[in-house]
ZANUMAR-288900 format. One record per residue (C-alpha): residue number from 1; x, y, z; residue in three letters. Coordinates in pm, 1 decimal, m for minus. Layout:
# residues N
{node NUM; {X; Y; Z}; 'Ala'}
...
END
This chain:
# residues 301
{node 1; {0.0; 0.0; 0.0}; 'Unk'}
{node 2; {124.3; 321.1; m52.1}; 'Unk'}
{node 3; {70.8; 709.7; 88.2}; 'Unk'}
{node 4; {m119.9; 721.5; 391.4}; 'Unk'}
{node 5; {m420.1; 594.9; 464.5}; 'Unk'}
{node 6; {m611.4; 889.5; 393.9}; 'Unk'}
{node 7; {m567.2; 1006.1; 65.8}; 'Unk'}
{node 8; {m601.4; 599.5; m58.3}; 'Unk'}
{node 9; {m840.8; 589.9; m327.1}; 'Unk'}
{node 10; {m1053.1; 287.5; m347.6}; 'Unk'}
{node 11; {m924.3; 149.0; m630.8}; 'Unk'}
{node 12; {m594.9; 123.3; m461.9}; 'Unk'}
{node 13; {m725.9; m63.6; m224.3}; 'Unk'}
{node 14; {m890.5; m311.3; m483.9}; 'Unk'}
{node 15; {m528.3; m365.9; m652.5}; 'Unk'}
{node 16; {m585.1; m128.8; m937.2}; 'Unk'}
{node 17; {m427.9; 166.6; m887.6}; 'Unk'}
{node 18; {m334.9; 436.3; m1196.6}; 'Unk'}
{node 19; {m341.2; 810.8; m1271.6}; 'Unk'}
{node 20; {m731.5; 807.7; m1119.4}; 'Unk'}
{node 21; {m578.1; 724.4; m800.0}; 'Unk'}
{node 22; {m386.5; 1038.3; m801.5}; 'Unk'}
{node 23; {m691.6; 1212.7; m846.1}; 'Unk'}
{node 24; {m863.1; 1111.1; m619.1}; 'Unk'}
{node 25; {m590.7; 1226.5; m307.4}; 'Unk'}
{node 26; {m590.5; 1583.7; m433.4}; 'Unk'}
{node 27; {m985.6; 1531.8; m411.9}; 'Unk'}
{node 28; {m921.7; 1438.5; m12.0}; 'Unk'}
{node 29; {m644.5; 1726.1; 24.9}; 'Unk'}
{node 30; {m895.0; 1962.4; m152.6}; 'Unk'}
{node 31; {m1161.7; 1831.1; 105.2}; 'Unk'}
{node 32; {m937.4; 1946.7; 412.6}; 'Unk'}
{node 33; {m852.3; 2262.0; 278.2}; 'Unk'}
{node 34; {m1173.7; 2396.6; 179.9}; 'Unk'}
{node 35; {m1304.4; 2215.5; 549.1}; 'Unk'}
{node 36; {m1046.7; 2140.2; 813.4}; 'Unk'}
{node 37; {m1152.4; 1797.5; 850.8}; 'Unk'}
{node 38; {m1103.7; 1462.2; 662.2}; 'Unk'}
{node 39; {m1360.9; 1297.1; 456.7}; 'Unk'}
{node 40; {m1277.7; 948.4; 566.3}; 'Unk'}
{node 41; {m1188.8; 920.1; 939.0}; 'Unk'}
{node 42; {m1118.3; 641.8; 1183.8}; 'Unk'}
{node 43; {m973.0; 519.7; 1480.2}; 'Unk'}
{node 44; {m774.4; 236.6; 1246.1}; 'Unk'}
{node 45; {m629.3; 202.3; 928.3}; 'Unk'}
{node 46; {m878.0; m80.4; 829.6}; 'Unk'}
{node 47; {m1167.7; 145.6; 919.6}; 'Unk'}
{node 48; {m1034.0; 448.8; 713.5}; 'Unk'}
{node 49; {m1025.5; 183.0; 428.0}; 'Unk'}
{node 50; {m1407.3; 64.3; 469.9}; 'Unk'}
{node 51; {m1510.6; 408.4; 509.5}; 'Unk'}
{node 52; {m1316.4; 458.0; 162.9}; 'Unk'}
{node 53; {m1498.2; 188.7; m1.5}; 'Unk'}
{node 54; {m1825.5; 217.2; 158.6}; 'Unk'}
{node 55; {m1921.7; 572.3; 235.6}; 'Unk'}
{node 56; {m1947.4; 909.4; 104.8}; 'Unk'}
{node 57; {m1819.1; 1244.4; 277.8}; 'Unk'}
{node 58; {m2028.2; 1492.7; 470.8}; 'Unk'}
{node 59; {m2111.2; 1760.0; 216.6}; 'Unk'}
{node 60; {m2364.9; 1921.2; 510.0}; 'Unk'}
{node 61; {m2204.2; 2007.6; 809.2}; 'Unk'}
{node 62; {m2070.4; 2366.1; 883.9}; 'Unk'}
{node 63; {m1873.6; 2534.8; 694.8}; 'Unk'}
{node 64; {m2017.4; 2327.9; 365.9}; 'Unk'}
{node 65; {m2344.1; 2511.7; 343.9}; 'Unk'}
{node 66; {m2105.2; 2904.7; 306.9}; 'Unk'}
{node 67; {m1860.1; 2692.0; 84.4}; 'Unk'}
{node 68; {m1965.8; 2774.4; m326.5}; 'Unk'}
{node 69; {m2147.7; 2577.9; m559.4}; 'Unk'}
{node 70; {m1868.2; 2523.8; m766.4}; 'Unk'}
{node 71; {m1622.2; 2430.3; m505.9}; 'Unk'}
{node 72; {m1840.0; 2138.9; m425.1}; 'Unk'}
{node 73; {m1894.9; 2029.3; m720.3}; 'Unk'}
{node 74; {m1500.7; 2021.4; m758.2}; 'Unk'}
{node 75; {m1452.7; 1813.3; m474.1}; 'Unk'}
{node 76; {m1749.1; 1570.4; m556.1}; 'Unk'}
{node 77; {m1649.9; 1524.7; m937.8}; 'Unk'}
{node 78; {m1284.6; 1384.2; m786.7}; 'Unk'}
{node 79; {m1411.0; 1196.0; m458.7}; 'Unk'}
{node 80; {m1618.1; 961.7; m708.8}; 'Unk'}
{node 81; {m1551.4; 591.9; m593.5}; 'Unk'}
{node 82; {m1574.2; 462.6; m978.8}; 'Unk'}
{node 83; {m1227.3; 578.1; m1112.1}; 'Unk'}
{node 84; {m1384.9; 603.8; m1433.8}; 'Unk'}
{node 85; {m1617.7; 865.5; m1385.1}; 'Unk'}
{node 86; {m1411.5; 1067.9; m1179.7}; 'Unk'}
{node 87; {m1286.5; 1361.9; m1319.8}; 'Unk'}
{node 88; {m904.7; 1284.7; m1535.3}; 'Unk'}
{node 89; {m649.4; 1535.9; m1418.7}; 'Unk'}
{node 90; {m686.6; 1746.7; m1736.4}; 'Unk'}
{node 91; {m1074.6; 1763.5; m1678.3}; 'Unk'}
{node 92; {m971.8; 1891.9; m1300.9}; 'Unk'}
{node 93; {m794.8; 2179.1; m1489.9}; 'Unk'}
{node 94; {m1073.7; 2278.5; m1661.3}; 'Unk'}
{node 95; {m1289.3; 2284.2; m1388.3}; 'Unk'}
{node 96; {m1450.5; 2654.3; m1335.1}; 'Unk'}
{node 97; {m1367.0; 2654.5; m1007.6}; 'Unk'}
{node 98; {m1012.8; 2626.2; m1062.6}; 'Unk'}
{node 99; {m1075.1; 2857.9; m1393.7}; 'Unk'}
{node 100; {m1229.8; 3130.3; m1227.5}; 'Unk'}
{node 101; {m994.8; 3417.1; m1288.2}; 'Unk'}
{node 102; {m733.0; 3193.9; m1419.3}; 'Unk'}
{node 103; {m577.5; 3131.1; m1779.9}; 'Unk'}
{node 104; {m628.9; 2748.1; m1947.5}; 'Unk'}
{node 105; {m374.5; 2809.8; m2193.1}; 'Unk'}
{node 106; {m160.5; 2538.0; m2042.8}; 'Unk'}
{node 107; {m410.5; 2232.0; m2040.7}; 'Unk'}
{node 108; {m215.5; 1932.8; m2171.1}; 'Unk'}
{node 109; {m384.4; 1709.0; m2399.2}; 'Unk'}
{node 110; {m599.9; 1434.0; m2250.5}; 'Unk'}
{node 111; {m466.4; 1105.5; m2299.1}; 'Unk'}
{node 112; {m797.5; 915.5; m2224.2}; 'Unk'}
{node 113; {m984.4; 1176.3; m2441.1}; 'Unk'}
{node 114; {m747.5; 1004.9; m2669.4}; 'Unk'}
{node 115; {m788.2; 684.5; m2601.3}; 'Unk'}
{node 116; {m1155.9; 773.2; m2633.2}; 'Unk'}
{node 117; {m1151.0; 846.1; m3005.7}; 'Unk'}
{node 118; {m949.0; 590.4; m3065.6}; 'Unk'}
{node 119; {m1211.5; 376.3; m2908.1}; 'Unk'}
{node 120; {m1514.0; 548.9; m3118.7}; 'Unk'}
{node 121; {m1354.9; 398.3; m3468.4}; 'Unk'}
{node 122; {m1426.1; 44.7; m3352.1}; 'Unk'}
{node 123; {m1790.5; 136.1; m3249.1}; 'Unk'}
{node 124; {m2059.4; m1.4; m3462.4}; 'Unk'}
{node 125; {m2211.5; 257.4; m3660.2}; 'Unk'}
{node 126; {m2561.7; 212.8; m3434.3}; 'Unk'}
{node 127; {m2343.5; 312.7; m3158.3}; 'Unk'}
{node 128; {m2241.4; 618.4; m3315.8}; 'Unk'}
{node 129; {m2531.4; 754.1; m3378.3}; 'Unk'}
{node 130; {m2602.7; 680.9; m3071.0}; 'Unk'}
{node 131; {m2308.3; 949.5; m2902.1}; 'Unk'}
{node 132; {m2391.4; 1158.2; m3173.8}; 'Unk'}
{node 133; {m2746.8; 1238.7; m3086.9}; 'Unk'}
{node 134; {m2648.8; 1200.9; m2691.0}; 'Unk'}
{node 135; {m2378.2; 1460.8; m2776.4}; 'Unk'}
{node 136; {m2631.5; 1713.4; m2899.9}; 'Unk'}
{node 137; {m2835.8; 1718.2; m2573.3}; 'Unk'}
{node 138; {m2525.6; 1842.9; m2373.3}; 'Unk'}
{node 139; {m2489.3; 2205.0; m2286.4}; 'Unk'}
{node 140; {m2226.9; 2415.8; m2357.8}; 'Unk'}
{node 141; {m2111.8; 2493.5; m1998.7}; 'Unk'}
{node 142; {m2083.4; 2111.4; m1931.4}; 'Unk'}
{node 143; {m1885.0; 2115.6; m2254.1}; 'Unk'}
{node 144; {m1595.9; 2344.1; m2110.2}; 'Unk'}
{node 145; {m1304.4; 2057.9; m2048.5}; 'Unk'}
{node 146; {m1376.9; 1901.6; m2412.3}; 'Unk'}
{node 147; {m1402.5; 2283.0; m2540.3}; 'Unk'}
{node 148; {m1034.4; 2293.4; m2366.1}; 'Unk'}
{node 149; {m911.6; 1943.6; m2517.9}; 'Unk'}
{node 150; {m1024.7; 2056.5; m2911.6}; 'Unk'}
{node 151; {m885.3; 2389.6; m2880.7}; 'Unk'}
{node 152; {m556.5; 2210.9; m2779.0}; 'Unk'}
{node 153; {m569.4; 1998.3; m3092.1}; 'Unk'}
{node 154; {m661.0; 2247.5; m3310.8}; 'Unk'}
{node 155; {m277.0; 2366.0; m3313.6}; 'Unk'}
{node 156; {m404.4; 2676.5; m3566.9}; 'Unk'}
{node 157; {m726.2; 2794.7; m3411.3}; 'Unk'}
{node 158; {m972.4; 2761.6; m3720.0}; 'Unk'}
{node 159; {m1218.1; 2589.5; m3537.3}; 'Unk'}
{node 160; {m1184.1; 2271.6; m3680.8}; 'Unk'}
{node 161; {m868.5; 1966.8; m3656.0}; 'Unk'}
{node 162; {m700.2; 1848.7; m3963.7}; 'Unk'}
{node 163; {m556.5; 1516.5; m4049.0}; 'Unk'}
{node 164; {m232.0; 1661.2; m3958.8}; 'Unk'}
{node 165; {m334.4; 1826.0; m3610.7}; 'Unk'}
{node 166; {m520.5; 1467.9; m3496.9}; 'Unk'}
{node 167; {m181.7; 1291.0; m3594.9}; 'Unk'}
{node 168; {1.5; 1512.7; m3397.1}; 'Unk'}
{node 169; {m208.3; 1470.4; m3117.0}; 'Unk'}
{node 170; {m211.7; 1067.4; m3136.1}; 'Unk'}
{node 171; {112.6; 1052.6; m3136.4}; 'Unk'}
{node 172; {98.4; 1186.6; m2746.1}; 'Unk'}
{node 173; {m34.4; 856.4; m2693.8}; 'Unk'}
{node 174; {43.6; 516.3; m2827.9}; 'Unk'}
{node 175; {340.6; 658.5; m3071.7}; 'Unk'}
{node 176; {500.0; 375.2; m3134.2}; 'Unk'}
{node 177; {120.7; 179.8; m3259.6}; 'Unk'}
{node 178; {65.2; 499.9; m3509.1}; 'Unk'}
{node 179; {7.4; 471.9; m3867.5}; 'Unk'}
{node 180; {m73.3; 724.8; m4098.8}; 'Unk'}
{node 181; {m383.6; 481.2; m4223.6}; 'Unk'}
{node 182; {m517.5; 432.5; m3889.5}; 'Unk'}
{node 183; {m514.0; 824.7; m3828.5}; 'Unk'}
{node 184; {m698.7; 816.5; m4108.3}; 'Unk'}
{node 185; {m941.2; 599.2; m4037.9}; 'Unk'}
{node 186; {m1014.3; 759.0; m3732.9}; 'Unk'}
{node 187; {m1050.5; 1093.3; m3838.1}; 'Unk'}
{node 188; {m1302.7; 971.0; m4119.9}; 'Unk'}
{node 189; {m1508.1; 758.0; m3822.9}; 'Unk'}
{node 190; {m1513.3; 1108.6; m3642.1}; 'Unk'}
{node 191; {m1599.2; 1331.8; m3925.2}; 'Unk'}
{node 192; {m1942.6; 1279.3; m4007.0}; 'Unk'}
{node 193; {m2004.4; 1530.7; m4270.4}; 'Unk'}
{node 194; {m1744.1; 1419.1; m4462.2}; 'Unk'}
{node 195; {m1559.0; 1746.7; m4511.3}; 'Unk'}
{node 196; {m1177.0; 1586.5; m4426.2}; 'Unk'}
{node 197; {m1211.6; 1786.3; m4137.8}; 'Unk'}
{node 198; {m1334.4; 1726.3; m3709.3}; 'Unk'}
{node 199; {m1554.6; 2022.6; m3641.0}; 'Unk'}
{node 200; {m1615.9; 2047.5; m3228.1}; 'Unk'}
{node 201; {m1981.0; 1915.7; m3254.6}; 'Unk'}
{node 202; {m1820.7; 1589.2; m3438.3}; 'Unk'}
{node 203; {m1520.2; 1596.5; m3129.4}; 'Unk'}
{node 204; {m1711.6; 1597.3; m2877.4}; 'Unk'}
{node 205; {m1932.8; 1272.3; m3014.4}; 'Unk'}
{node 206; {m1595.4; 1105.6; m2979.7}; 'Unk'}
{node 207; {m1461.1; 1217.5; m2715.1}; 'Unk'}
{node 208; {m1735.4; 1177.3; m2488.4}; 'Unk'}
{node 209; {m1700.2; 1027.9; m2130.6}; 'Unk'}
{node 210; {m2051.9; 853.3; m2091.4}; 'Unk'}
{node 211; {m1929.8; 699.9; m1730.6}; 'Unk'}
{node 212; {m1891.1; 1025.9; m1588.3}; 'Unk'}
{node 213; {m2218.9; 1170.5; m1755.1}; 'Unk'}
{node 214; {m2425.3; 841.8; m1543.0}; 'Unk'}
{node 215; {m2221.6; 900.2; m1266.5}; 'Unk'}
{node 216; {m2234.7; 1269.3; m1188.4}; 'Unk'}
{node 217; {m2593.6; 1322.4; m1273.7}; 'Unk'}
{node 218; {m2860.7; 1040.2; m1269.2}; 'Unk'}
{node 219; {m3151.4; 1244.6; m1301.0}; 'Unk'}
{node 220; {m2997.0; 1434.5; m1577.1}; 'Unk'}
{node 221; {m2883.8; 1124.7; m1750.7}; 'Unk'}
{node 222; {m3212.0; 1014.8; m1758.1}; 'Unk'}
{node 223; {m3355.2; 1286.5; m1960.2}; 'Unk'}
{node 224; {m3041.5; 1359.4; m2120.1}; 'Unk'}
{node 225; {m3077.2; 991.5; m2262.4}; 'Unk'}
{node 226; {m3383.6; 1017.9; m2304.5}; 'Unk'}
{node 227; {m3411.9; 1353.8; m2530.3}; 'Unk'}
{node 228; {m3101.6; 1135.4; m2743.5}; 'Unk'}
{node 229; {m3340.6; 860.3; m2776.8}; 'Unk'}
{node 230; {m3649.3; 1087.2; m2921.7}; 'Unk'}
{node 231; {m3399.5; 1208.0; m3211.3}; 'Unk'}
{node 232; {m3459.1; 861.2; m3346.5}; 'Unk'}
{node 233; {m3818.2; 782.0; m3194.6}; 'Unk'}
{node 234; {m3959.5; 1026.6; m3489.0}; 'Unk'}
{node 235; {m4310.3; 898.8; m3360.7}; 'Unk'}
{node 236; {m4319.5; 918.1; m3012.4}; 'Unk'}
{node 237; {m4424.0; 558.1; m2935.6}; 'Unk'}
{node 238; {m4152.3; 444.6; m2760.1}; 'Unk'}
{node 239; {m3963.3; 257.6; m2970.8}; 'Unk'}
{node 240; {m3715.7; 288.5; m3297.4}; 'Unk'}
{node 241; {m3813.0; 184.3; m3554.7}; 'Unk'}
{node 242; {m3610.1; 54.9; m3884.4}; 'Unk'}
{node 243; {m3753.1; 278.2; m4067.3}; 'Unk'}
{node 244; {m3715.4; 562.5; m3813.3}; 'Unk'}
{node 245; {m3352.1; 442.8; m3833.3}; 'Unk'}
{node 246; {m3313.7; 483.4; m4200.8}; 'Unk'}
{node 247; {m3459.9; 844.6; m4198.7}; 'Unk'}
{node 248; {m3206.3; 965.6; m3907.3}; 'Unk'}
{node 249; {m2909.4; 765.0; m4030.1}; 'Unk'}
{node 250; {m2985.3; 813.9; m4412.9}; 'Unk'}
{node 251; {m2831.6; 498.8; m4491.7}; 'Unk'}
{node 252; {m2950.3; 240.1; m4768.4}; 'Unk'}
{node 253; {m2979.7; m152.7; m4771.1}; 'Unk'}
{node 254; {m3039.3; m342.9; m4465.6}; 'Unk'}
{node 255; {m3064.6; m177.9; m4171.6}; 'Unk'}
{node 256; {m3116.0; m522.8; m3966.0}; 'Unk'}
{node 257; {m2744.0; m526.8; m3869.8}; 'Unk'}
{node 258; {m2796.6; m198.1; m3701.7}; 'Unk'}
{node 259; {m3080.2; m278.6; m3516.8}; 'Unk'}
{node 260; {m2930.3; m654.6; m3407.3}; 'Unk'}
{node 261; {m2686.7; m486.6; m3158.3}; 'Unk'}
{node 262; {m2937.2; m331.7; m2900.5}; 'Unk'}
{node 263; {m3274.8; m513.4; m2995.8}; 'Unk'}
{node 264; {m3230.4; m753.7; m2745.3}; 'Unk'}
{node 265; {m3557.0; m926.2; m2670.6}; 'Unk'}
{node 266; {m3570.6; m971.1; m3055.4}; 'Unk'}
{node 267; {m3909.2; m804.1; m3171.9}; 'Unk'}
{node 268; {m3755.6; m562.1; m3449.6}; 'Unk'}
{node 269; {m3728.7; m255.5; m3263.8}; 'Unk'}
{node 270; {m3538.4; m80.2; m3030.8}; 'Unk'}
{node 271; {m3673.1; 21.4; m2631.9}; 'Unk'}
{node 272; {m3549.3; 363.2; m2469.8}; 'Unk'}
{node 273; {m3387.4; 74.2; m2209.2}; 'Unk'}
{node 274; {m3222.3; m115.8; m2476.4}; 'Unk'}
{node 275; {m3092.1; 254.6; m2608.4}; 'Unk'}
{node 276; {m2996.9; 326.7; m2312.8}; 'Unk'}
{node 277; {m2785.7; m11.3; m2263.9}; 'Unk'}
{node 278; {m2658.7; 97.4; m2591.3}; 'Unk'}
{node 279; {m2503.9; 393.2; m2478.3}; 'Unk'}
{node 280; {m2384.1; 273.7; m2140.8}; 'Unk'}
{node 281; {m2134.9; m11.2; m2329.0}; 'Unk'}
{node 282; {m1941.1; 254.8; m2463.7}; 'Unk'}
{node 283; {m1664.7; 288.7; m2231.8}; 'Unk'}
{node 284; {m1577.6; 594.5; m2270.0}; 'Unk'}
{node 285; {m1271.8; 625.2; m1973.6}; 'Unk'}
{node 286; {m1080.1; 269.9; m2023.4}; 'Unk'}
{node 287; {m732.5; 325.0; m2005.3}; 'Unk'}
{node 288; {m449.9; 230.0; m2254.3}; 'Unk'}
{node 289; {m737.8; 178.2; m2528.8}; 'Unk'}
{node 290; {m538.3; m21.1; m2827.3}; 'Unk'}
{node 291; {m490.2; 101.5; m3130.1}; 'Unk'}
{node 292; {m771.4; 40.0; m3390.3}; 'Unk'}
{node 293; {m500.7; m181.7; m3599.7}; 'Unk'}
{node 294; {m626.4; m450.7; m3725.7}; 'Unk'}
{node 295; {m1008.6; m413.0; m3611.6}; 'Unk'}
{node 296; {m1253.4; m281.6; m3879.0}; 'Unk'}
{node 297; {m1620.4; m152.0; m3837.2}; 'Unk'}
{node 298; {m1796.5; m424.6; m3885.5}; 'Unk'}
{node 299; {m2134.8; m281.7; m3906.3}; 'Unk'}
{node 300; {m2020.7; 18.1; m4214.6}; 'Unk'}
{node 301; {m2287.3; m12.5; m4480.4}; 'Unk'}
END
C-alpha cells in the first residue's frame, strides 16, 4: 500500500491503482482545505479503508453550506468511488472553479480523451449515432473541459482539426502503434459530414465520457438519454423503428445489422432501455485503449 491511509483511493485498495488514483488524493487534500476535517476518518487504518470503499463524505455540516457551488462540485467530481467517472487530471484543470480568474492556456492534452476516439472507430455505426445524438443534448457549460481538449488539438485555431493536427495529437499517446492509415481511419469515423475535417460538434461525439455523464448526474442522464433517444423515436411511441432508423441515419440496404446490436428481446425494434444499454457499453474512460489496428467496423454499410 502506498501514501497514507487517507488520501487511498478505493481502487488502490482493490489492486488497481493508476493516474485516477492520483486524483482522487488531491480530491481528499482539496476536502481538508476547503473544510479542516477529513472525509474518511477512523480510529484504524482498516476502518479508514471501509469508510473509503463504503461511504461518502459529509457535504452538510458547517462550513459546507457558506462553501460555493462550484467548489463542491469540484470536490465531488474527484471523490467519485468509480475511477472512471471521476474527473481525469486534465478535466480537473478545466474545472470553473479552478478557472475562475485563471488562464487554461496550459491544459495538456488528454490522454484518455485520446484513447476515447481511438475507441469510437471500432464502435458499430448504431453506436455512433447513438453518441452523436447524446452529444447534442449536452450544454455548452458542461462542454468546457472538451471545449479545452479541441482547442488544444486544433494547433491553428480555425475551429476545426485536420488530419495533420489529430496525428500530432495521437502521437501523445500510443506513438510507437501509429500509422498514418489508422489516423486516417479515425478521423473519417469522427468526421461525419465528410468534409476531411473534425468540427467540435463531431469531437465531442468522440470524445465523450458517458461513465462520468451516469455518474455525476442520474436524473440528468435520464432525460439527457432520453431527449437522445427521441432524435430517433420520430413517432413518439416508444420505440425505434427501422424505418425511423433509415430516416435519421440516411443509410440504404439493410438496416437489420444496425438494429441486431441493441434489440435484445428480438421483436424488431429498439426500447429507450435497450438505447440506453446501448449507450452505457461505450466505455468511454478505459485506459491504454489499443490502437484500432487490425479491427474494422464491422457494421459500415
Amino acid at each position: 500500500m502506498v501514501g497514507s491511509a487517507y488520501y487511498v483511493a478505493p481502487e488502490v485498495l482493490k489492486r488497481n491503482s493508476g493516474p485516477e488514483s492520483d486524483v482522487w488524493s488531491i480530491g481528499v487534500i482539496t476536502y481538508i482545505l476547503l473544510c479542516g476535517r477529513r472525509p474518511f476518518w477512523d480510529k484504524t487504518e482498516d476502518g479508514i479503508f471501509k469508510e473509503v470503499l463504503r461511504n461518502k463524505p459529509d457535504f452538510r455540516r458547517k462550513p459546507w453550506p457558506t462553501i460555493s457551488t462550484s467548489a463542491k462540485d469540484f470536490v465531488k467530481k474527484l471523490l467519485v468511488k468509480d475511477h472512471r467517472a471521476r474527473l481525469t487530471a486534465a478535466q480537473a484543470l478545466s474545472h470553473p472553479w479552478v478557472r475562475e480568474g485563471g488562464d487554461a492556456s496550459e491544459i495538456p492534452i488528454d490522454i484518455s480523451v485520446l484513447s476515447n476516439m481511438r475507441q469510437f472507430v471500432k464502435y458499430s455505426r448504431l453506436k455512433q449515432f447513438a453518441l452523436r445524438a447524446l452529444a447534442s443534448t449536452i450544454d455548452e457549460e458542461e462542454l468546457a473541459d472538451l471545449k479545452d481538449q479541441f482547442d488544444a488539438i486544433d494547433v491553428d485555431k480555425n475551429g476545426a482539426i485536420s488530419l495533420e493536427e489529430m496525428r500530432q495529437a495521437l502521437a501523445k499517446d500510443l506513438p510507437w502503434k501509429l500509422k498514418e492509415s489508422l489516423v486516417l481511419e479515425i478521423v473519417q469515423a469522427i468526421d461525419s459530414n465528410t468534409d476531411g475535417l473534425v468540427d467540435f460538434t463531431e469531437f465531442v461525439a468522440a470524445a465523450l465520457h458517458v461513465h462520468q455523464l451516469e455518474e455525476h448526474n442520474s436524473e440528468k442522464w435520464q432525460l439527457r438519454s432520453q431527449a437522445a433517444f427521441e432524435k430517433f423515436d420520430i413517432d413518439r411511441d416508444g420505440y425505434i423503428t427501422p424505418e425511423e432508423l433509415r430516416m435519421h441515419s440516411g443509410l440504404r440496404g439493410s438496416i437489420d445489422p444496425l438494429l441486431e446490436e441493441a434489440d435484445i428481446d428480438k421483436d424488431g425494434r429498439i426500447s429507450l432501455s435497450e438505447f440506453r444499454r446501448l449507450l452505457r457499453t461505450a466505455s468511454m474512460s478505459s485506459q491504454n485503449v489499443p490502437s484500432p489496428s487490425g479491427q474494422q467496423n464491422s457494421k459500415k454499410l
